[in-house]
C-alpha positions as CSV (number, residue, x, y, z in Angstrom):
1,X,0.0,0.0,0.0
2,X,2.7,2.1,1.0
3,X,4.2,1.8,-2.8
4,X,1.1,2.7,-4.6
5,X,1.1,5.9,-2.5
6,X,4.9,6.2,-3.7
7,X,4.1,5.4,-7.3
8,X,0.8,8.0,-7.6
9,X,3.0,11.1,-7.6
10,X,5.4,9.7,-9.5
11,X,3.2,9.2,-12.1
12,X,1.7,12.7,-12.2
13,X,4.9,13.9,-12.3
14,X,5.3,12.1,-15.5
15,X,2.2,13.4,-16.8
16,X,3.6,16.5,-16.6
17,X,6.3,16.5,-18.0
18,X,5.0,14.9,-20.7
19,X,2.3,17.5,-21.2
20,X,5.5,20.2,-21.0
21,X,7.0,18.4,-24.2
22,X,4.0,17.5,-25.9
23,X,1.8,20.8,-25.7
24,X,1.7,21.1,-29.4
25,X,-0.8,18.3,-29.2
26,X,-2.9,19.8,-26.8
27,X,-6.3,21.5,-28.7
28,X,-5.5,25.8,-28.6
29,X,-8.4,27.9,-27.4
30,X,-9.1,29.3,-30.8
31,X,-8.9,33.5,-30.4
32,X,-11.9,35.4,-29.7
33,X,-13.6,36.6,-33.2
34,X,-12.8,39.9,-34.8
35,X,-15.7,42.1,-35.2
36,X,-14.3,43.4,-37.9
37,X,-14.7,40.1,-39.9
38,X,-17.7,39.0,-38.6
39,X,-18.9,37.8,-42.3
40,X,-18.6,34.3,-42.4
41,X,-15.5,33.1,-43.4
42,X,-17.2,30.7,-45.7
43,X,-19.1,33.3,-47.6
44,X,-16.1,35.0,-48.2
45,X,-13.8,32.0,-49.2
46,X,-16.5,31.2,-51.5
47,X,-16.8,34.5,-53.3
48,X,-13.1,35.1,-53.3
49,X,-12.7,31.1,-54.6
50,X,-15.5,31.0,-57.0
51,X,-14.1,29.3,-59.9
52,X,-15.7,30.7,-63.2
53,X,-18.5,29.4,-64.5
54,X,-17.6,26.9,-67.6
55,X,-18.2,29.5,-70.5
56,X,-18.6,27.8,-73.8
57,X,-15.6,29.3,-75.7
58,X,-17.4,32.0,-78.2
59,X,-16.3,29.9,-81.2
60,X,-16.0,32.8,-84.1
61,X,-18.5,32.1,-86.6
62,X,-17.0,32.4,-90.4
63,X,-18.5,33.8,-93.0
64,X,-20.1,31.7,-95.7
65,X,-17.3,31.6,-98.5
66,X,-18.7,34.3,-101.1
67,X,-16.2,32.9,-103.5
68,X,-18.6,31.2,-106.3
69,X,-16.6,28.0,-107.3
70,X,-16.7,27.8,-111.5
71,X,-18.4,24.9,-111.8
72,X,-17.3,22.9,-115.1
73,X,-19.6,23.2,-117.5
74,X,-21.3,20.2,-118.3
75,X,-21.6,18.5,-121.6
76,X,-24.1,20.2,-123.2
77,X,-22.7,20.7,-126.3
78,X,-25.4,19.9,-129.1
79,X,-24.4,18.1,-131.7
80,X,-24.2,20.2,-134.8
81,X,-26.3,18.1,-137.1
82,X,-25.2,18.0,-140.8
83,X,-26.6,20.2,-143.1
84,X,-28.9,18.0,-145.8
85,X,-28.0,18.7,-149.2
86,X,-30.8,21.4,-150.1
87,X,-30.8,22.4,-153.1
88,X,-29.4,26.0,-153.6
89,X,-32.2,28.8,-153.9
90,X,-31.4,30.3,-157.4
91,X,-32.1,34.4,-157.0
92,X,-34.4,35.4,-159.6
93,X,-32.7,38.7,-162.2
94,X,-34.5,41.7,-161.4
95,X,-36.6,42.3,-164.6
96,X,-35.3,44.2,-167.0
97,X,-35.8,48.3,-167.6
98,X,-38.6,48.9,-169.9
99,X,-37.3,50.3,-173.1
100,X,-37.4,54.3,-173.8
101,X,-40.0,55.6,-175.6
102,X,-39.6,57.5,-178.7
103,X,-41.6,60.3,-179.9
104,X,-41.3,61.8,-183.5
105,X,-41.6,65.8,-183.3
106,X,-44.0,66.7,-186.0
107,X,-44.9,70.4,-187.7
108,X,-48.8,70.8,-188.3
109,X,-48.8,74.4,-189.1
110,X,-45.8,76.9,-189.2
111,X,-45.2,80.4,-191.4
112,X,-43.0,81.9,-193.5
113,X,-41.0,84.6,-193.0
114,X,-40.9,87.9,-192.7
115,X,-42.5,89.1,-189.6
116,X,-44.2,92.2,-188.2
117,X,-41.2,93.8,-186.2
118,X,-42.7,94.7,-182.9
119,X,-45.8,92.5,-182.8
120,X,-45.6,89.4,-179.8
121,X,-49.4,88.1,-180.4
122,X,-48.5,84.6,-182.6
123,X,-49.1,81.1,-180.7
124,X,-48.2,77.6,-180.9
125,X,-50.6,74.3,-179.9
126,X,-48.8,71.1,-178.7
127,X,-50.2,68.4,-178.1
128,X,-48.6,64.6,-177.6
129,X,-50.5,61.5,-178.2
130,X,-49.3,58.1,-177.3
131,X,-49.2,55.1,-179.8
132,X,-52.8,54.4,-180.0
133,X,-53.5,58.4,-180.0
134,X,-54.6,58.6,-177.0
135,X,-53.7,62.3,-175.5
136,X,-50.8,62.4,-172.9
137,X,-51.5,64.1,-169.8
138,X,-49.1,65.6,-167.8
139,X,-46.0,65.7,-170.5
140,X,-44.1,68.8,-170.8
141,X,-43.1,70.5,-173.3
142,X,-41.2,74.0,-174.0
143,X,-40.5,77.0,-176.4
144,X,-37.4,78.7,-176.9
145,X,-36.4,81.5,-179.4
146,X,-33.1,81.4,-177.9
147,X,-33.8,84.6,-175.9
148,X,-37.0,83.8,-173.4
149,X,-37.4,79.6,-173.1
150,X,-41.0,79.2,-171.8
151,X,-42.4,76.1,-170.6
152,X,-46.2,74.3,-170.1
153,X,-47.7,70.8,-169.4
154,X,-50.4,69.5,-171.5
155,X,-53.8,68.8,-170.5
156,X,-56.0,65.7,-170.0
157,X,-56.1,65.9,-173.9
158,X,-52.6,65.9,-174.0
159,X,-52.9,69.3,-175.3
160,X,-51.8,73.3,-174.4
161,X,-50.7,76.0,-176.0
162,X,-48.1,78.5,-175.1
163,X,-48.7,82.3,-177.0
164,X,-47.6,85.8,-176.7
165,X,-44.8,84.7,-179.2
166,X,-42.9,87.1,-181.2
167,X,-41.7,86.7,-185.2
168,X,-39.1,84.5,-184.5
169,X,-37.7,81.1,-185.3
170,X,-38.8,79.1,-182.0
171,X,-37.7,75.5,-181.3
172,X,-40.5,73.0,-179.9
173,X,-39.3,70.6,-177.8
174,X,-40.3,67.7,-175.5
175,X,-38.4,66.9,-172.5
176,X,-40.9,64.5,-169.9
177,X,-43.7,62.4,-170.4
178,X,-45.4,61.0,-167.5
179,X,-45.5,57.0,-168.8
180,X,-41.9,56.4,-169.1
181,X,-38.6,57.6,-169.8
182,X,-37.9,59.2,-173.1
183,X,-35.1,57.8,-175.1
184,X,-34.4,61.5,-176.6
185,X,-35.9,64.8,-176.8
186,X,-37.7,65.2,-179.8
187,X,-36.8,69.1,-181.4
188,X,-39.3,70.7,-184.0
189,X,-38.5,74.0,-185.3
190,X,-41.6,76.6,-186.4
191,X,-41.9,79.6,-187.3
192,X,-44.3,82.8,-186.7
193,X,-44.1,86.5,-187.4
194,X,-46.0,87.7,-183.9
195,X,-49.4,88.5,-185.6
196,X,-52.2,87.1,-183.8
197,X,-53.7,85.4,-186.3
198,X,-50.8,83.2,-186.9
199,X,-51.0,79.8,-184.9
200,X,-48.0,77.5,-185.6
201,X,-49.7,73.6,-184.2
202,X,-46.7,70.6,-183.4
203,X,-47.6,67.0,-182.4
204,X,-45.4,65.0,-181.1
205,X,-46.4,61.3,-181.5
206,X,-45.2,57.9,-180.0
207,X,-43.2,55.7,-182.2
C-alpha cells in the first residue's frame, strides 16, 4: 500500500512532464472573433474562390465563303447536225428596164417669113399623143427662141398651147412624159411672125 502511494506522484509527475513536451498536441483555445470580420468566413472564401462558370468558348463564326466555285460546264454541247444537201435557192434577175419611148416631133402648121417687127401676139398648140393616139396628160413640153425659153404641161387631152410669141424662129421641144422615160428629146423648129392670127400647131407622136 505504501508503494502505490509512492508510485501515484510519481506518475503525475510524468504526466507533466509529458504535457510540457508535448503541448503542441494539446487543442488551442481558438482567439476570440474579430468584429471586424464577422462575415462568415465561408461566404467569403466562396466568393473570393469561385471558380468561373464553364463559358462555352465563343467559337468565331466564319463567313459563308462568297467565293462562287466555276463549276465545269457540263456537256451540253449539241451536236451540230449535218446540213442535208438542199438544193441552192437560185435568185431570180431583177426584170429588166422597160425600153425608152420615142416620140417623133411633128410640124402641123408653121409660117414663113418675114414678120411684123414689134408684134408678140403669134401662138403655138402642142399636143402629144401616145401610140394608139390617146392624149398624154401631164407631158411637158417647151419653147425657146433662144432669148426667153417658156415652158407648159399638157392637159387631159394631151394638149396646151403656149402664146404671146414674137416673129421668131422658135424650137419646140419635148423633154418628160409621165409614162416612161424618153429615149431622146424630140426638137421641132416653127416659125411665126407675132401677128395674132398666126398659130403655128406641133404634135409630137409615140413611135
Amino acid at each position: 500500500m505504501s508503494r502505490v502511494i509512492l508510485l501515484v506522484p510519481l506518475v503525475l509527475v510524468v504526466v507533466v512532464i509529458a504535457l510540457v513536451w508535448h503541448g503542441p498536441f494539446l487543442p488551442s483555445t481558438p482567439p476570440p472573433p474579430d468584429a471586424a470580420a464577422s462575415v462568415p468566413l465561408t461566404a467569403t472564401a466562396a466568393t473570393a474562390t469561385r471558380a468561373p462558370t464553364s463559358q462555352a468558348p465563343t467559337s468565331t463564326v466564319r463567313p459563308p465563303s462568297t467565293a462562287t466555285s466555276t463549276s465545269e460546264p457540263t456537256s451540253t454541247a449539241t451536236s451540230t447536225p449535218e446540213p442535208t444537201s438542199a438544193p441552192t435557192a437560185t435568185s431570180t434577175p431583177p426584170p429588166p428596164p422597160p425600153p425608152r419611148l420615142i416620140f417623133d416631133g411633128l410640124v402641123i402648121t408653121t409660117f414663113p417669113e418675114p414678120g411684123s417687127p414689134g408684134r408678140v401676139e403669134s401662138c403655138v398648140d402642142v399636143k402629144v399623143v401616145d401610140k394608139k393616139g390617146n392624149g398624154i396628160r401631164g407631158a411637158v413640153f417647151s419653147v425657146n427662141s433662144g432669148r426667153e425659153p417658156r415652158q407648159e404641161t399638157t392637159d387631159a387631152n394631151g394638149y396646151n398651147a403656149i402664146c404671146g410669141l414674137y416673129a421668131s424662129p422658135w424650137s419646140v421641144s419635148l423633154f418628160y412624159v409621165p409614162i416612161g422615160a424618153l429615149a431622146r428629146q424630140p426638137v421641132v423648129t416653127i416659125y411665126v411672125d407675132g401677128n395674132p392670127g398666126q398659130r403655128a400647131a406641133v404634135h409630137f407622136v409615140q413611135r
